[in-house]
VOVEXBA-74052 format. One record per residue (C-alpha): residue in one letter; z, y, x; chain; residue number from 1. Coordinates in pm, whole numbers. Layout:
<atoms>
<atom aa="a" up="Z" north="Y" east="X" ch="A" i="NUM"/>
...
</atoms>
This chain:
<atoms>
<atom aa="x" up="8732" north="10173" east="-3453" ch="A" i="1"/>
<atom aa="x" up="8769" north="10368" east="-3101" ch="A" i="2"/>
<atom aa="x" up="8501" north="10272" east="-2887" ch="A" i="3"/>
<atom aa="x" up="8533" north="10230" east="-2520" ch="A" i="4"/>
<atom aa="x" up="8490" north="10576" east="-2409" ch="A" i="5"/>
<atom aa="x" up="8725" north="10658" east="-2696" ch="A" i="6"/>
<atom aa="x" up="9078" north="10850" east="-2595" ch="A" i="7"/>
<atom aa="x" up="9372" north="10573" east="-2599" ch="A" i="8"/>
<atom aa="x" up="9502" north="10783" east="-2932" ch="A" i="9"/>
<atom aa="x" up="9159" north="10777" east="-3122" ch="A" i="10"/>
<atom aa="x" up="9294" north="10436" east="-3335" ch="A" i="11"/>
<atom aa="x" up="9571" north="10584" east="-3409" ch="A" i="12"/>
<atom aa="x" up="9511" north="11001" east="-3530" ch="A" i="13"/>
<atom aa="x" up="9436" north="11003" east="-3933" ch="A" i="14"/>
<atom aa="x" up="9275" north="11329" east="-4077" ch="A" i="15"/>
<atom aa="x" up="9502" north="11354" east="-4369" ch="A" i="16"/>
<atom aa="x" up="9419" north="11700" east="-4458" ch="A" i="17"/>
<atom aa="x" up="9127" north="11942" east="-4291" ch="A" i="18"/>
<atom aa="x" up="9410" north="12134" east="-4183" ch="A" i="19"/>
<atom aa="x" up="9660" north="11785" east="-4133" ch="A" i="20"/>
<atom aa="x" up="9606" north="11555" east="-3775" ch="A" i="21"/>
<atom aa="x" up="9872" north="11278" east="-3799" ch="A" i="22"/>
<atom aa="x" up="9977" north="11050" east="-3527" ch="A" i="23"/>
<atom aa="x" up="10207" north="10724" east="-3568" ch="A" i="24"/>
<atom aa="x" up="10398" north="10676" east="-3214" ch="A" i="25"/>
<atom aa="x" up="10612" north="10403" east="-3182" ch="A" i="26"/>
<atom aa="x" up="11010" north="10513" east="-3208" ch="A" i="27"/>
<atom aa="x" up="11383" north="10334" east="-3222" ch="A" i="28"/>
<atom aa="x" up="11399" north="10339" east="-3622" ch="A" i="29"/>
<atom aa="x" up="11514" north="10142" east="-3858" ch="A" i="30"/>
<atom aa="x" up="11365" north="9818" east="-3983" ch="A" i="31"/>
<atom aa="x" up="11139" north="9795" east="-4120" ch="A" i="32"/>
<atom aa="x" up="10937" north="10141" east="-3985" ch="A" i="33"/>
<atom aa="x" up="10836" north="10114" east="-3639" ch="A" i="34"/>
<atom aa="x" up="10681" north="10408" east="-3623" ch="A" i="35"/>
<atom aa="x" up="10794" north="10775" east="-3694" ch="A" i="36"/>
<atom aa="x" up="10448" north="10993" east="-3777" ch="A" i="37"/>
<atom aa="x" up="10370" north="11280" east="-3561" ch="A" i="38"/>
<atom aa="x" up="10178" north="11610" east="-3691" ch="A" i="39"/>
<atom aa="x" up="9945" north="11834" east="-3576" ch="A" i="40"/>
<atom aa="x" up="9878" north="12105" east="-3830" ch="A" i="41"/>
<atom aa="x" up="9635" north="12353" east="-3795" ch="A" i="42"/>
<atom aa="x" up="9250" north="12461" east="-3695" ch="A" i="43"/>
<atom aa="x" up="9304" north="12758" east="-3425" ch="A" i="44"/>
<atom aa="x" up="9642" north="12821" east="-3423" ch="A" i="45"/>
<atom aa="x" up="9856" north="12490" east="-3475" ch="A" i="46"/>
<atom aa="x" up="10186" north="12353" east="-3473" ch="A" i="47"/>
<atom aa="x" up="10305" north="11959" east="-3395" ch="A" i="48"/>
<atom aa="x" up="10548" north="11842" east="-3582" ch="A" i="49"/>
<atom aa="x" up="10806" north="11617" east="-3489" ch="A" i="50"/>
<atom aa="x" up="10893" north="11550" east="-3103" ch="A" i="51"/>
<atom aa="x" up="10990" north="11203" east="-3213" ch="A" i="52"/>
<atom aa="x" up="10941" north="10939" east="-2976" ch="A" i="53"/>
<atom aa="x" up="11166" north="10863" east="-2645" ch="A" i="54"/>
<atom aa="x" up="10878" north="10608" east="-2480" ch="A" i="55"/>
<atom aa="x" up="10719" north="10788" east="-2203" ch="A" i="56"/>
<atom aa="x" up="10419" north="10558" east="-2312" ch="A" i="57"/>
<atom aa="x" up="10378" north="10705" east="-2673" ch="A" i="58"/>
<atom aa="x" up="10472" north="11056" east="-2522" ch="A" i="59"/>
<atom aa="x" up="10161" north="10997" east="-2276" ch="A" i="60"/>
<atom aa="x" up="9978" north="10968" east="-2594" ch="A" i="61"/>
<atom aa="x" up="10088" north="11272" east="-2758" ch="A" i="62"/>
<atom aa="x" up="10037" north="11497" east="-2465" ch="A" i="63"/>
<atom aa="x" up="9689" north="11350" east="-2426" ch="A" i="64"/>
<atom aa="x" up="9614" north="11391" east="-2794" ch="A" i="65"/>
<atom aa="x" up="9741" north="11757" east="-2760" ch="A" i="66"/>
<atom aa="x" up="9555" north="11791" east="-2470" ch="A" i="67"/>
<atom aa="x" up="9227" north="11678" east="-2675" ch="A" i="68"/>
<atom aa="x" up="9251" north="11931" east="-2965" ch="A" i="69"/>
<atom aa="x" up="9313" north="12209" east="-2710" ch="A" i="70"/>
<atom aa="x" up="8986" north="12123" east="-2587" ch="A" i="71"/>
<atom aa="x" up="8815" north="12158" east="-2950" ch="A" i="72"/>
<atom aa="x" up="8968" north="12542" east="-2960" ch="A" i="73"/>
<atom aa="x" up="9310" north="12386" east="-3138" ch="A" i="74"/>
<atom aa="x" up="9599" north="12536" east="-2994" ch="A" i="75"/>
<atom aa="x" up="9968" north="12495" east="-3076" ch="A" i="76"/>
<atom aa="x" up="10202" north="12706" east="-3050" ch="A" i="77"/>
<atom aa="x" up="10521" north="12537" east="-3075" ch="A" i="78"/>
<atom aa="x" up="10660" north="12229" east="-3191" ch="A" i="79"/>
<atom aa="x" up="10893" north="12143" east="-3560" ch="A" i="80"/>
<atom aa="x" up="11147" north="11911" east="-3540" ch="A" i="81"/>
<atom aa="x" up="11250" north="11828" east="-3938" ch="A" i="82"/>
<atom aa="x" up="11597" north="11743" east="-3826" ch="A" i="83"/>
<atom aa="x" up="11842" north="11607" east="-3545" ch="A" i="84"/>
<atom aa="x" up="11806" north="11221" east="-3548" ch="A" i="85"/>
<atom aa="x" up="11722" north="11045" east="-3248" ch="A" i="86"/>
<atom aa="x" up="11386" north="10910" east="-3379" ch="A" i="87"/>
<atom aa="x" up="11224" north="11255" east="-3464" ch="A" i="88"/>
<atom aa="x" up="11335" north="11409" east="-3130" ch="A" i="89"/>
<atom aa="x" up="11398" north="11159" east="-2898" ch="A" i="90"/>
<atom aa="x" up="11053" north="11283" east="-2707" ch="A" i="91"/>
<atom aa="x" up="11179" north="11682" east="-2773" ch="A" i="92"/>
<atom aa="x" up="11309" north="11774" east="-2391" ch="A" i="93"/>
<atom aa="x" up="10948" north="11604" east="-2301" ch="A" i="94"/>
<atom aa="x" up="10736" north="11771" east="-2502" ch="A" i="95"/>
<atom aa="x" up="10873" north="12090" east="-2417" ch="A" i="96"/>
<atom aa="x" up="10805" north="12073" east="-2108" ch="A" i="97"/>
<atom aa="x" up="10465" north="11877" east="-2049" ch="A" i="98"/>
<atom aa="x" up="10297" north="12035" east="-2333" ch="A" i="99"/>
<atom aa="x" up="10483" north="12401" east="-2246" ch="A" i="100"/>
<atom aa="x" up="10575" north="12499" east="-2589" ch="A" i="101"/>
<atom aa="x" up="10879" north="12579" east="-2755" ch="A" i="102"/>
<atom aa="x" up="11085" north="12409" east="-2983" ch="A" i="103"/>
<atom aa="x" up="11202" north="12527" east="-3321" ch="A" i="104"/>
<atom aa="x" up="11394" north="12414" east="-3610" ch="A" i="105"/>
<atom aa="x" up="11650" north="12500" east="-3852" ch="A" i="106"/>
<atom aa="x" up="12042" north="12613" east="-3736" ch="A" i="107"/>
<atom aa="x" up="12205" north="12316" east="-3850" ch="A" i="108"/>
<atom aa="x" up="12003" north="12092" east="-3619" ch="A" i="109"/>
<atom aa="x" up="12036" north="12317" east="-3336" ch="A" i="110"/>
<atom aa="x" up="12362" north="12294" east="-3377" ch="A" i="111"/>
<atom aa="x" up="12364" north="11941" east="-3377" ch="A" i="112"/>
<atom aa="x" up="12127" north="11889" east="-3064" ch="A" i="113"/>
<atom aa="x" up="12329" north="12169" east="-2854" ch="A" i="114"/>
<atom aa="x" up="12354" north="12071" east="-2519" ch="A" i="115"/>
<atom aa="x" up="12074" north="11739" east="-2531" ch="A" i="116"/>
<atom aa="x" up="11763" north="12027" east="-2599" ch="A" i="117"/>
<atom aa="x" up="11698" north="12401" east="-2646" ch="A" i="118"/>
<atom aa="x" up="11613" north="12519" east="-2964" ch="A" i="119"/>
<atom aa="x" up="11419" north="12835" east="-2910" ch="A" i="120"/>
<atom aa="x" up="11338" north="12965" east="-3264" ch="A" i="121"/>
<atom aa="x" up="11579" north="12893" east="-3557" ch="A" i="122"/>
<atom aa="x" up="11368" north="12832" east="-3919" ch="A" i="123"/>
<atom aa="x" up="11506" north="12976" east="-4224" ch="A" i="124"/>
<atom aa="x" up="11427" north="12797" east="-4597" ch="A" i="125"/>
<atom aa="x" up="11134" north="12972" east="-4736" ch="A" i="126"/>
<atom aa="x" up="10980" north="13040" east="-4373" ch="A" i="127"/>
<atom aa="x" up="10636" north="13079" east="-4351" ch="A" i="128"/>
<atom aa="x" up="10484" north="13032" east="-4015" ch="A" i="129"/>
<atom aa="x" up="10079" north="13142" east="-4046" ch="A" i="130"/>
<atom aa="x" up="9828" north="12952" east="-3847" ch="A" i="131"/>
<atom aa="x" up="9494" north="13129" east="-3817" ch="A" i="132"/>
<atom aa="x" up="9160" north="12945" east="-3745" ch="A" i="133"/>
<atom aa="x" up="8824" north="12845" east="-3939" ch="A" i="134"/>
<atom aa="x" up="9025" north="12687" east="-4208" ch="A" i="135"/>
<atom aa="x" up="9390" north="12952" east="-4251" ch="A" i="136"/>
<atom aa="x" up="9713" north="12843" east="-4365" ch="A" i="137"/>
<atom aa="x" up="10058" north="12858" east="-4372" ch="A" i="138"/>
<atom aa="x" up="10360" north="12627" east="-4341" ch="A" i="139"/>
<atom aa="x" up="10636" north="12727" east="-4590" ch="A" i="140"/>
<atom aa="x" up="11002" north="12543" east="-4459" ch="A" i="141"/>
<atom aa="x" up="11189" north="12461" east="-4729" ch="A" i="142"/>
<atom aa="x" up="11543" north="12333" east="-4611" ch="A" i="143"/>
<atom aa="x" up="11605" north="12025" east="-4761" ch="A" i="144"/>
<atom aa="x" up="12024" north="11868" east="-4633" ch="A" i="145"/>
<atom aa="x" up="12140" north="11557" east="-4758" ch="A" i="146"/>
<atom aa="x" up="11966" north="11338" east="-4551" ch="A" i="147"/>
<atom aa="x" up="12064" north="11562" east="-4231" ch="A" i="148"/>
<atom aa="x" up="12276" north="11850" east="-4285" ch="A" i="149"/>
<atom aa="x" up="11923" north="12124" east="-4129" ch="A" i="150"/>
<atom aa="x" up="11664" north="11854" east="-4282" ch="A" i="151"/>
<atom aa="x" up="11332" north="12092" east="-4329" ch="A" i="152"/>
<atom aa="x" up="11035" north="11978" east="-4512" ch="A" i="153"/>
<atom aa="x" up="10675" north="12187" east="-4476" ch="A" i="154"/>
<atom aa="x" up="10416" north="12243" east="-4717" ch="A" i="155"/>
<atom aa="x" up="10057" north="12267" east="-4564" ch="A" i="156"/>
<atom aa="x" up="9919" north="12568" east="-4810" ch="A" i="157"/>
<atom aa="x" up="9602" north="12497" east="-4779" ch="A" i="158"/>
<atom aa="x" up="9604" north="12160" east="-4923" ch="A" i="159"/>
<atom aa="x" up="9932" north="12199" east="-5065" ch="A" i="160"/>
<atom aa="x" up="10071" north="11867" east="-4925" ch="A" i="161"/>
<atom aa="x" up="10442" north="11867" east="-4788" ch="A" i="162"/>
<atom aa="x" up="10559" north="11713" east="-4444" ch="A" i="163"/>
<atom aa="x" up="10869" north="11509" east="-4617" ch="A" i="164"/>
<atom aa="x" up="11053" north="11396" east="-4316" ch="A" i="165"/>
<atom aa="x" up="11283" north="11154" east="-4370" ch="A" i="166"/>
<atom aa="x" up="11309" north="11261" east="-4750" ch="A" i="167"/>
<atom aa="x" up="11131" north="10994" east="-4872" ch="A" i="168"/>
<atom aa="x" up="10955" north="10709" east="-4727" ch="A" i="169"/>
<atom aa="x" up="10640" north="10513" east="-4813" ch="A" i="170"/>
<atom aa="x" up="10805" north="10187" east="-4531" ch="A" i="171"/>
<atom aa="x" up="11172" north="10120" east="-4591" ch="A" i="172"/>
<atom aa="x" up="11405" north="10335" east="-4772" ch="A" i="173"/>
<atom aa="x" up="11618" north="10640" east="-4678" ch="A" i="174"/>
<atom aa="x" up="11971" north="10597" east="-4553" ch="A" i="175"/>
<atom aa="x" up="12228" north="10873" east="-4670" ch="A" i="176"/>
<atom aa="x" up="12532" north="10752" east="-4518" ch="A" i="177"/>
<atom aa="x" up="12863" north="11002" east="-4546" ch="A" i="178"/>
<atom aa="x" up="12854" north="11222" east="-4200" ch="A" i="179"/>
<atom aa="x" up="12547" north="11359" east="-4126" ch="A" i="180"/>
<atom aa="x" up="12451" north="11299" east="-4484" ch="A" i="181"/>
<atom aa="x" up="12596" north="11468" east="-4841" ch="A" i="182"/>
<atom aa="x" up="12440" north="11244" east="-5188" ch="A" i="183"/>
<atom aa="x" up="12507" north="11552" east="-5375" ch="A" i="184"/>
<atom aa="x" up="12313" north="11753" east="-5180" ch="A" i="185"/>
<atom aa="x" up="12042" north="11473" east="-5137" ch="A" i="186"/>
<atom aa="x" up="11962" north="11497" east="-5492" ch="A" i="187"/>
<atom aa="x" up="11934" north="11850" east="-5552" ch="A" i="188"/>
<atom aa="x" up="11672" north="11817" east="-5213" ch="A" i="189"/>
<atom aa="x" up="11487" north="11594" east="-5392" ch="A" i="190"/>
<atom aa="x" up="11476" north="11835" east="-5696" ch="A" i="191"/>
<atom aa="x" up="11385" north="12133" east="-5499" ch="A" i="192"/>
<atom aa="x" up="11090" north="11904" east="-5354" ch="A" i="193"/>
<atom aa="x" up="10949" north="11824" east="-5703" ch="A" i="194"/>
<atom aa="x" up="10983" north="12163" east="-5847" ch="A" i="195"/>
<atom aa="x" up="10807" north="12278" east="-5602" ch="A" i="196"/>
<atom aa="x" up="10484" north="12037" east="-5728" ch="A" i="197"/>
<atom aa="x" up="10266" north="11947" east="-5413" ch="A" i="198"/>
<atom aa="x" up="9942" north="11713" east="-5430" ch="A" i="199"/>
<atom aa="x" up="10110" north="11484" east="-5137" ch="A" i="200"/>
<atom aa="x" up="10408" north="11357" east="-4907" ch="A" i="201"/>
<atom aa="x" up="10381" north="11298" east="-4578" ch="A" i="202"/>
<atom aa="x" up="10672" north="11095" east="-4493" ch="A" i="203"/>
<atom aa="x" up="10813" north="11032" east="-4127" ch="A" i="204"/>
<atom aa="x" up="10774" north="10672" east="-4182" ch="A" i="205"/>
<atom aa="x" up="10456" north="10488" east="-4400" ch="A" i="206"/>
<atom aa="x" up="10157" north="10673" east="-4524" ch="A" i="207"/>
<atom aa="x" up="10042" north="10964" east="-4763" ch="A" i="208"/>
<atom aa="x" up="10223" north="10941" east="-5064" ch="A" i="209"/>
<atom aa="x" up="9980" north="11050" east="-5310" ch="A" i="210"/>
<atom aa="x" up="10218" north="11054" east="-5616" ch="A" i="211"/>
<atom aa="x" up="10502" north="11294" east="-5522" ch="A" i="212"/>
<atom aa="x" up="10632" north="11387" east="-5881" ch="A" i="213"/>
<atom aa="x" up="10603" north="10990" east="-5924" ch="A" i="214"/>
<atom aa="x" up="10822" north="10905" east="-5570" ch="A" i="215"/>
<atom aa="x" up="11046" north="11136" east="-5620" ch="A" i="216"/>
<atom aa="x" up="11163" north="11078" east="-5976" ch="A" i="217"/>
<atom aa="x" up="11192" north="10694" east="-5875" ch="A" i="218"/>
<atom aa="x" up="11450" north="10846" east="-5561" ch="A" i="219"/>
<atom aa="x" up="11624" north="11058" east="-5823" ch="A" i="220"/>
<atom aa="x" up="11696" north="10748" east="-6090" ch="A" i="221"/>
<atom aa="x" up="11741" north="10500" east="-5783" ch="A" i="222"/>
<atom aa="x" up="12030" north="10693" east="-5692" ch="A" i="223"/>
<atom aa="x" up="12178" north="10744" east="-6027" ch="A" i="224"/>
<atom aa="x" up="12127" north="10359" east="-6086" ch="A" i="225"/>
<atom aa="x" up="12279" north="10272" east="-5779" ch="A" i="226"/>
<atom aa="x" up="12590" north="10528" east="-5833" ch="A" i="227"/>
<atom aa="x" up="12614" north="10396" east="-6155" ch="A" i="228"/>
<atom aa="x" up="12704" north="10046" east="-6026" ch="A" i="229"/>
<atom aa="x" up="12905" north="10201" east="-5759" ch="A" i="230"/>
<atom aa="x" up="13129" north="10316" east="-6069" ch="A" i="231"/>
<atom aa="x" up="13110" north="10046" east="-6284" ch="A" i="232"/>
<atom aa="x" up="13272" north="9822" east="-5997" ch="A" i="233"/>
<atom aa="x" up="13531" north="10087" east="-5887" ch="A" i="234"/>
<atom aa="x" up="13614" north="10070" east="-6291" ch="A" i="235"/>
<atom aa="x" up="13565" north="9705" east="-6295" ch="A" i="236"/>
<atom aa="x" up="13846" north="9670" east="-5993" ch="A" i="237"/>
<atom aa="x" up="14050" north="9905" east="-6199" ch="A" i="238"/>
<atom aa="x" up="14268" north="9980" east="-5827" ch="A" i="239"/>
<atom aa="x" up="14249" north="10184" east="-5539" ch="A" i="240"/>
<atom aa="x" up="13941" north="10046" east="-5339" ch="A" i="241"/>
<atom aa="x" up="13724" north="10079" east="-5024" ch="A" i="242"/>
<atom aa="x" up="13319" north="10038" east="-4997" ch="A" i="243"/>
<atom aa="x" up="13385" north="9681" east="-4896" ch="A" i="244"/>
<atom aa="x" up="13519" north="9588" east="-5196" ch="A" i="245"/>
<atom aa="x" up="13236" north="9671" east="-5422" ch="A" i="246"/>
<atom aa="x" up="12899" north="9620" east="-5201" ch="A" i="247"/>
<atom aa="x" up="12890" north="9238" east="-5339" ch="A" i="248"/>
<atom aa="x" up="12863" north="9383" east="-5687" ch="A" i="249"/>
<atom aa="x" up="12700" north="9710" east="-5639" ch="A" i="250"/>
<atom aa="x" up="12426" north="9548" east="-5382" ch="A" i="251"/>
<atom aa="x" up="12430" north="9177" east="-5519" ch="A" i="252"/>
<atom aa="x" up="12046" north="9249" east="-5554" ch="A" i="253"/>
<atom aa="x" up="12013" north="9356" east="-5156" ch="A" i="254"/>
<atom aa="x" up="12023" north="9091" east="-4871" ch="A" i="255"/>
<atom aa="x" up="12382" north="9014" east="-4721" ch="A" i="256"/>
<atom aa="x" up="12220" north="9149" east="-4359" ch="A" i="257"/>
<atom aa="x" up="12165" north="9470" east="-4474" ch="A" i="258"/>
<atom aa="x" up="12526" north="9541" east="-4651" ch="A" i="259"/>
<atom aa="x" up="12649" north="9742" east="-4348" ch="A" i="260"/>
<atom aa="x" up="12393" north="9983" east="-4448" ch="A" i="261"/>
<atom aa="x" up="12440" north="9984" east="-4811" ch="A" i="262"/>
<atom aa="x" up="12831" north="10024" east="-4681" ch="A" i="263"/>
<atom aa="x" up="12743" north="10363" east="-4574" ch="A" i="264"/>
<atom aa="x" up="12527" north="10460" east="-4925" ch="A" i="265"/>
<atom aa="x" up="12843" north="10327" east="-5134" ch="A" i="266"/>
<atom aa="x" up="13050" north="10562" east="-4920" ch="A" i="267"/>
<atom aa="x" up="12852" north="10834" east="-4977" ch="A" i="268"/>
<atom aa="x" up="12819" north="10807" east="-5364" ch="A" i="269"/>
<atom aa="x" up="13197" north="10749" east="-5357" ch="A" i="270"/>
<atom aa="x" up="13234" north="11098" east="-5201" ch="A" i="271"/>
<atom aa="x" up="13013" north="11235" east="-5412" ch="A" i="272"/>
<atom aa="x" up="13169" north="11105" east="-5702" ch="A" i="273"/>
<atom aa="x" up="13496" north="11248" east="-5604" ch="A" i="274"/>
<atom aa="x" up="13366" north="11618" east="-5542" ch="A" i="275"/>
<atom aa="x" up="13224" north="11553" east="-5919" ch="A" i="276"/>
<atom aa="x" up="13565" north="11507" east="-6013" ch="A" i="277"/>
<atom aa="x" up="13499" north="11128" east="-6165" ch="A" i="278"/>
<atom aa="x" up="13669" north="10990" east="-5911" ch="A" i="279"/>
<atom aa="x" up="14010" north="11014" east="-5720" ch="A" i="280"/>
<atom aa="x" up="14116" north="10962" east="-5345" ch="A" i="281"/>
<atom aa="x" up="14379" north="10813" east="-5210" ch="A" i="282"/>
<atom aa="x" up="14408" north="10738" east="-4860" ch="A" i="283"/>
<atom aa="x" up="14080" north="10556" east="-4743" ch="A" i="284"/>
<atom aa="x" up="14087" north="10412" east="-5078" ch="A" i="285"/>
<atom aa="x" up="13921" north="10566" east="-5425" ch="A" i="286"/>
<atom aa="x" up="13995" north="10443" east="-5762" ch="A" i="287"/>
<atom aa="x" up="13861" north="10534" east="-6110" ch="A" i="288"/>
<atom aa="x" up="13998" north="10886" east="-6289" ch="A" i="289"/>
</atoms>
């Protein structure tokens, strides 16, 4: 516990890693995260990633924790944003300019963020960005869409631990709803992630996840179970129908006030489905092959 004389942030920072600071600030997310984590990685040379909350409040915090490690010889030298959504850069214009640093991240989220912020570096997959200090390391991007069409995860070399995003999640689940996010692509994301084997996921929302291989091979078969019911009532039907007309069997298991959001996941597998060729389109409608 902080004492007194304790910076306001002191509760709040987590050493996850010796090279990993993490920092929960308070963000407009979904229920039931409150919270979008906040990175600062590095021991000389640093990065923060994720520019995430809109409060000035929580941005105070930030800038004052920033402010702290400069003092212990930390200095960043830009800030990540994983991707586009309003809850991982909703502080990004801020940042910029209180902390004087610039922002990168990968093409397909500056596309996305043209004319709200400046992206000033674009990230490529396999990136490595090298930090030097008393403990070196590297962040390697690895681009991740399916979620967000220029989603970017991070792996931490030195302790091998990947900055998920909003991959995965250790509070809530992870929407993939049919504009900004692709199923198909979603699962071959979360396939990239395993192969690549890392000791730990840090997710956007929750804790460490200490069990990656474990996480994401329950996303992988979640999905597949869920698509699998999406099918089975599209078959079960046996006409031409909409998401509407299959979230009471497909999501029988979910609450009712969450169905607008499991809507938006039917929709997606349903478009997936059809680029698999299992499924036809007609109209606004699908219907079974």
């Amino acid at each position: 516990m902080a004492s007194a004389s304790s910076p306001p942030f002191a509760d709040r920072v987590r050493a996850v890693a010796p090279t990993i600071q993490m920092l929960p600030v308070r963000t407009p997310t979904l229920p039931p995260a409150t919270h979008t984590n906040t990175f600062l990685v590095g021991t000389k040379e640093a990065v923060v990633i994720e520019p995430a909350t809109p409060y000035r409040e929580e941005q105070d915090l930030m800038v004052e924790w920033v402010h702290a490690a400069r003092l212990d010889g930390i200095e960043p030298i830009a800030i990540l944003a994983t991707h586009h959504h309003p809850d991982h850069v909703g502080g990004a214009m801020a940042l910029k300019e209180r902390l004087q640093l610039p922002l990168w991240a990968h093409a397909m989220t500056a596309q996305r963020l043209d004319g709200i912020v400046e992206i000033d570096m674009l990230i490529q997959d396999g990136e490595r960005i090298v930090l030097d200090g008393p403990t070196p390391t590297a962040l390697s991007a690895l681009h991740t869409p399916g979620h967000a069409p220029g989603h970017l995860c991070f792996t931490d070399e030195a302790s091998n631990i990947m900055i998920a995003g909003d991959m995965v999640a250790s509070v809530g689940t992870i929407i993939v709803e049919p504009t900004d996010g692709d199923m198909l692509l979603y699962l071959e994301s979360l396939r990239k992630m395993a192969a690549l084997e890392p000791t730990g996921l840090l997710p956007a929302h929750g804790d460490l996840i200490p069990e990656p291989q474990a996480i994401l091979s329950f996303y992988i078969e979640h999905r597949l179970m869920r698509e699998k019911k999406v099918l089975d009532a599209l078959e079960a039907r046996g006409k031409p129908s909409r998401p509407r007309h299959l979230v009471a069997q497909v999501y029988a298991d979910t609450p009712k006030h969450l169905w607008p959001l499991a809507l938006q996941s039917i929709e997606a597998h349903l478009i997936k489905l059809e680029r698999e060729g299992r499924i036809a389109k007609e109209g606004d409608r699908w219907s079974p092959s």
